[in-house]
Z-matrix of the N, CA and C atoms (Angstrom, degrees):
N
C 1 1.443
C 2 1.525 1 108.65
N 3 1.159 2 115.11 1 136.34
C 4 1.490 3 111.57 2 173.58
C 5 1.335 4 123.62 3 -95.23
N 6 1.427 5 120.68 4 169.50
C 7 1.685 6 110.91 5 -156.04
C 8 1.204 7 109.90 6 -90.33
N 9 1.549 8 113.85 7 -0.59
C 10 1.737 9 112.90 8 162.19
C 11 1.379 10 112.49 9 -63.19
N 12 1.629 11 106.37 10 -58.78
C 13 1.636 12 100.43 11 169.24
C 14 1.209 13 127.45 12 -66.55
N 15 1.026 14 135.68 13 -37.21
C 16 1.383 15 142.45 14 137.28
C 17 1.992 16 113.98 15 -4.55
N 18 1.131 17 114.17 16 -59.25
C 19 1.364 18 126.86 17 -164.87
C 20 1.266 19 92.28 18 -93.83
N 21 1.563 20 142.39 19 -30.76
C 22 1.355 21 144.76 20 178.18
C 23 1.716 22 108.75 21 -70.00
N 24 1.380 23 109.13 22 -43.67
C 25 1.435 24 115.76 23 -169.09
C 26 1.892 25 101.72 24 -83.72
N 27 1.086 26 114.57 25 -1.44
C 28 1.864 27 129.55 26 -173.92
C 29 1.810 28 97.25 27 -87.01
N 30 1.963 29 100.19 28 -48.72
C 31 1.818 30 95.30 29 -142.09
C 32 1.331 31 78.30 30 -84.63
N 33 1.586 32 141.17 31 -18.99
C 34 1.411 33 136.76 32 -166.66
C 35 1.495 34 110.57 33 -88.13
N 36 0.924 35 121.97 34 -26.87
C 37 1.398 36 131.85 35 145.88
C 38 1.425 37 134.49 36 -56.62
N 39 1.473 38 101.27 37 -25.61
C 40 1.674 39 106.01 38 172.74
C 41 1.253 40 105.64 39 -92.30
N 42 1.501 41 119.87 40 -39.13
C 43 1.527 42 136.29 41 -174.61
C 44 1.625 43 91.42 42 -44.28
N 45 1.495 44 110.17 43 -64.27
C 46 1.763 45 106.44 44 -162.82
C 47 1.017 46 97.85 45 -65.54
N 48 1.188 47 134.95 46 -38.16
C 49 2.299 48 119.23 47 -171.23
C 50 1.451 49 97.65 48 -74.06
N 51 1.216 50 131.61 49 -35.58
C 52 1.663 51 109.53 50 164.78
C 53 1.572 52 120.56 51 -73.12
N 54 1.235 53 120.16 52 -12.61
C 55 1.622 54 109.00 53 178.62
C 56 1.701 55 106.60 54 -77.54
N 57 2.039 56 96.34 55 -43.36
C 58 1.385 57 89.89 56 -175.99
C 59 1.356 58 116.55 57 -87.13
N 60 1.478 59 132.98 58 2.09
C 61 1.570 60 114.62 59 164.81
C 62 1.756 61 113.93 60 -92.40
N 63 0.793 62 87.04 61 -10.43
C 64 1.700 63 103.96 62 177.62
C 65 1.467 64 102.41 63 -59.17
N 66 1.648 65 101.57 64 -61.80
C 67 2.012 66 99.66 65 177.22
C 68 1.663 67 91.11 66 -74.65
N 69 0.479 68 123.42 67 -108.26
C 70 1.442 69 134.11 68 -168.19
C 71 2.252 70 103.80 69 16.93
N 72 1.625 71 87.60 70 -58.59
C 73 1.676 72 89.61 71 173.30
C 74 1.366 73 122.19 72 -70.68
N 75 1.653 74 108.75 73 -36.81
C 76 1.441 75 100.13 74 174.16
C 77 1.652 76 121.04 75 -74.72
N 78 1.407 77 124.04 76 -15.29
C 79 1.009 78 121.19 77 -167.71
C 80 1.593 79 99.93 78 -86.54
N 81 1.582 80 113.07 79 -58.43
C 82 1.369 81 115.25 80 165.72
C 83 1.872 82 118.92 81 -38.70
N 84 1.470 83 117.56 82 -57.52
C 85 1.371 84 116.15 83 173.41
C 86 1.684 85 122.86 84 -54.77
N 87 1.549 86 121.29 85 -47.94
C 88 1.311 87 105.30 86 -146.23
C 89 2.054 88 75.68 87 -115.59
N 90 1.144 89 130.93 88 7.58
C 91 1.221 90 120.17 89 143.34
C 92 1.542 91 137.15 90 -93.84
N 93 1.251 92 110.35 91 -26.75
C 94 1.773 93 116.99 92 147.87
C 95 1.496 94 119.17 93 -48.41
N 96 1.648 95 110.93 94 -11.73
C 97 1.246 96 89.99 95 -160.95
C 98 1.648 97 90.81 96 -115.25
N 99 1.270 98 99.92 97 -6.45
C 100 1.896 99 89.94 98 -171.07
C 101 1.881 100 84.96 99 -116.37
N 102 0.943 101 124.48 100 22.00
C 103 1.762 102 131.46 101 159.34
C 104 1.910 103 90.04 102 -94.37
N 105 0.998 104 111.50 103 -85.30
C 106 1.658 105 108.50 104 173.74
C 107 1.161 106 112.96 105 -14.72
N 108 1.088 107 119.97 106 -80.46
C 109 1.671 108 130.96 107 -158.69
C 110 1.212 109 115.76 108 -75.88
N 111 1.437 110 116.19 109 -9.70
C 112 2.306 111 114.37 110 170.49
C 113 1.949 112 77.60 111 -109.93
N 114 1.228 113 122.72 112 -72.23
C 115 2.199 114 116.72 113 -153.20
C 116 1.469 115 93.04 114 -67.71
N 117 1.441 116 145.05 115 -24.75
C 118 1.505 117 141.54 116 -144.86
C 119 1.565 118 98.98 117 18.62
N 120 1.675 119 100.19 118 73.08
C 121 1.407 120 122.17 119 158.69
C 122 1.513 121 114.46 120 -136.28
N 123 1.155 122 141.79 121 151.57
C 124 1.486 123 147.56 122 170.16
C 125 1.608 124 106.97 123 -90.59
N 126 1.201 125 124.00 124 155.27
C 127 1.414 126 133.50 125 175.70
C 128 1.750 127 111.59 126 -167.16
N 129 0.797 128 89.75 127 144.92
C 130 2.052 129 103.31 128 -163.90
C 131 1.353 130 120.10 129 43.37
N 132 1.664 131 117.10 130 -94.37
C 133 1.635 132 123.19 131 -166.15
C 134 1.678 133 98.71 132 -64.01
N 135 1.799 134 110.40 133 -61.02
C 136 1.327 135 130.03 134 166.00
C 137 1.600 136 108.04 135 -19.57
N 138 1.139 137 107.48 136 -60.48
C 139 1.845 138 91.54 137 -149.78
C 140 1.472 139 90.36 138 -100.52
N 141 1.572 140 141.26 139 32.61
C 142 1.526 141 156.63 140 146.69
C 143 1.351 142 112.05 141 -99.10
N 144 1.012 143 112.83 142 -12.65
C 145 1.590 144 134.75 143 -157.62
C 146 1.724 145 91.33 144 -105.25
N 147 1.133 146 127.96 145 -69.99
C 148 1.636 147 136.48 146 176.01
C 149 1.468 148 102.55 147 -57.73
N 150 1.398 149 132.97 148 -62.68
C 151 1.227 150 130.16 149 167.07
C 152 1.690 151 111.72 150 -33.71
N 153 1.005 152 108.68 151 -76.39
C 154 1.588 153 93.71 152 172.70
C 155 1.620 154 136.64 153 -49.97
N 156 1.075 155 105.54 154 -5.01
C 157 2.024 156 126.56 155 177.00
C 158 1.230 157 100.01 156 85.38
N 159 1.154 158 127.07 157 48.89
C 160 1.832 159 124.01 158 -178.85
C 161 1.259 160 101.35 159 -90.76
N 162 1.441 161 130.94 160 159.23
C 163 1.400 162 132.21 161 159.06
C 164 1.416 163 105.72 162 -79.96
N 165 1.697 164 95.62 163 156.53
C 166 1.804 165 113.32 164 177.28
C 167 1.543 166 107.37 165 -23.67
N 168 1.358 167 106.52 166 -54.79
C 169 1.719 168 120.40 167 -140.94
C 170 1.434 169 105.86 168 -79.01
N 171 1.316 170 112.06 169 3.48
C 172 1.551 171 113.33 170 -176.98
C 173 1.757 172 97.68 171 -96.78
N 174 1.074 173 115.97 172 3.51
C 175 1.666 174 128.68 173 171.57
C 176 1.750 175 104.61 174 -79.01
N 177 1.581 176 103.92 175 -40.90
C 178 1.106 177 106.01 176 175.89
C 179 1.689 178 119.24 177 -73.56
N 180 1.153 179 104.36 178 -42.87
C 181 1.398 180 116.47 179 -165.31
C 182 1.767 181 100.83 180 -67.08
N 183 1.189 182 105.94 181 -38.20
C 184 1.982 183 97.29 182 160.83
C 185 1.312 184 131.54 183 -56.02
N 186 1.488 185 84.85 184 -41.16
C 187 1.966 186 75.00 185 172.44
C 188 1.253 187 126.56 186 -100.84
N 189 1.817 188 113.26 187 9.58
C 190 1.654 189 114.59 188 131.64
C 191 1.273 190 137.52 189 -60.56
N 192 1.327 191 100.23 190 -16.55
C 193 1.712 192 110.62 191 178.55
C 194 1.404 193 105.20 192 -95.32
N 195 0.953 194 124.90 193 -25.45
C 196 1.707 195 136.54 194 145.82
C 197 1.485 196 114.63 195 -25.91
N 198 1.445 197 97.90 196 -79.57
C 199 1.352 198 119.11 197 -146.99
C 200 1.792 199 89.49 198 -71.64
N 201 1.492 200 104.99 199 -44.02
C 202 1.802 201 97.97 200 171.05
C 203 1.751 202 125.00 201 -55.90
N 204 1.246 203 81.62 202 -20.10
C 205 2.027 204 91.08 203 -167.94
C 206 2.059 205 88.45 204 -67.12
N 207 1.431 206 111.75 205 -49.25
C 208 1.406 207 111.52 206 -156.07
C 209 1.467 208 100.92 207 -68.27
N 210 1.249 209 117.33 208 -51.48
C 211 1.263 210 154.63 209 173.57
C 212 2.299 211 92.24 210 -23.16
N 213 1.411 212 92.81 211 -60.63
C 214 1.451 213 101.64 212 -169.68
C 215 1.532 214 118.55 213 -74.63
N 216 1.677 215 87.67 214 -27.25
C 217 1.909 216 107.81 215 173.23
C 218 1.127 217 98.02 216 -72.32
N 219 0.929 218 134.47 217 -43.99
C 220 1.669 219 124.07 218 -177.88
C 221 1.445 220 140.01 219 -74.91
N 222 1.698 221 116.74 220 -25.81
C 223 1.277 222 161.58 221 116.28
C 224 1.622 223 93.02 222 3.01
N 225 1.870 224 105.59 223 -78.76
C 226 1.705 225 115.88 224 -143.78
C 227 1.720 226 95.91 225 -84.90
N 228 1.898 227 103.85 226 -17.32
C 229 1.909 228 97.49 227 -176.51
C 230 1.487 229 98.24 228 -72.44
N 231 1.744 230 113.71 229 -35.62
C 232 1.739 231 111.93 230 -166.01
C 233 2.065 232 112.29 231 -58.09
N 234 1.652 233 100.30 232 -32.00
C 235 0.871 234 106.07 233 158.83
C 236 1.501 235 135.37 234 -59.74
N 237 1.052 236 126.71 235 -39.15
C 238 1.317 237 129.81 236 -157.82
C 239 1.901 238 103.71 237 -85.75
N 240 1.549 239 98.31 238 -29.46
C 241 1.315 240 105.32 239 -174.78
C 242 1.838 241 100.50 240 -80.72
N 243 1.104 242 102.58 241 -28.69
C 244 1.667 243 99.33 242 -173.07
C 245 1.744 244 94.68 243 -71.79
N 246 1.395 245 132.68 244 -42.42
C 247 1.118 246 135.31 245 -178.16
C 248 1.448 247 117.15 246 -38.66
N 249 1.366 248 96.77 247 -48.63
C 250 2.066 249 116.51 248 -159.35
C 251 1.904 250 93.92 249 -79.51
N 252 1.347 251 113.08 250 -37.26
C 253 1.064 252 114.59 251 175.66
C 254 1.458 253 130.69 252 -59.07
């Protein structure tokens, strides 16, 4: 294999662990936090998040780190397509 493909089969591999922790955090973050605030119940990140003594707003702050993860996945695809072009 050569180290072009090599480095192609690496960034496409990183590309998908940022698309899928990206949903994964935003869905877990900015839905733990609006499950809290209408059921005042915790569920996944949220109710690990209270267990540890965190404040509410760190529910939020995950699914900013979310919304940046996709945000950056989407960023590096606009790139890749302008590249091939």
């Amino acid at each position: 294999m050569t180290v072009t493909r090599t480095r192609q089969l690496r960034q496409s591999s990183w590309q998908r662990t940022r698309w899928l922790l990206g949903v994964i955090l935003l869905v877990q973050g900015f839905g733990s936090a609006l499950t809290e605030r209408l059921w005042s119940t915790s569920f996944g990140v949220a109710g690990l998040l209270r267990g540890a003594g965190l404040p509410q707003w760190t529910d939020l702050a995950v699914g900013a780190v979310g919304a940046a993860l996709l945000g950056w996945a989407q960023a590096a695809r606009g790139a890749e397509r302008r590249a091939r072009a």
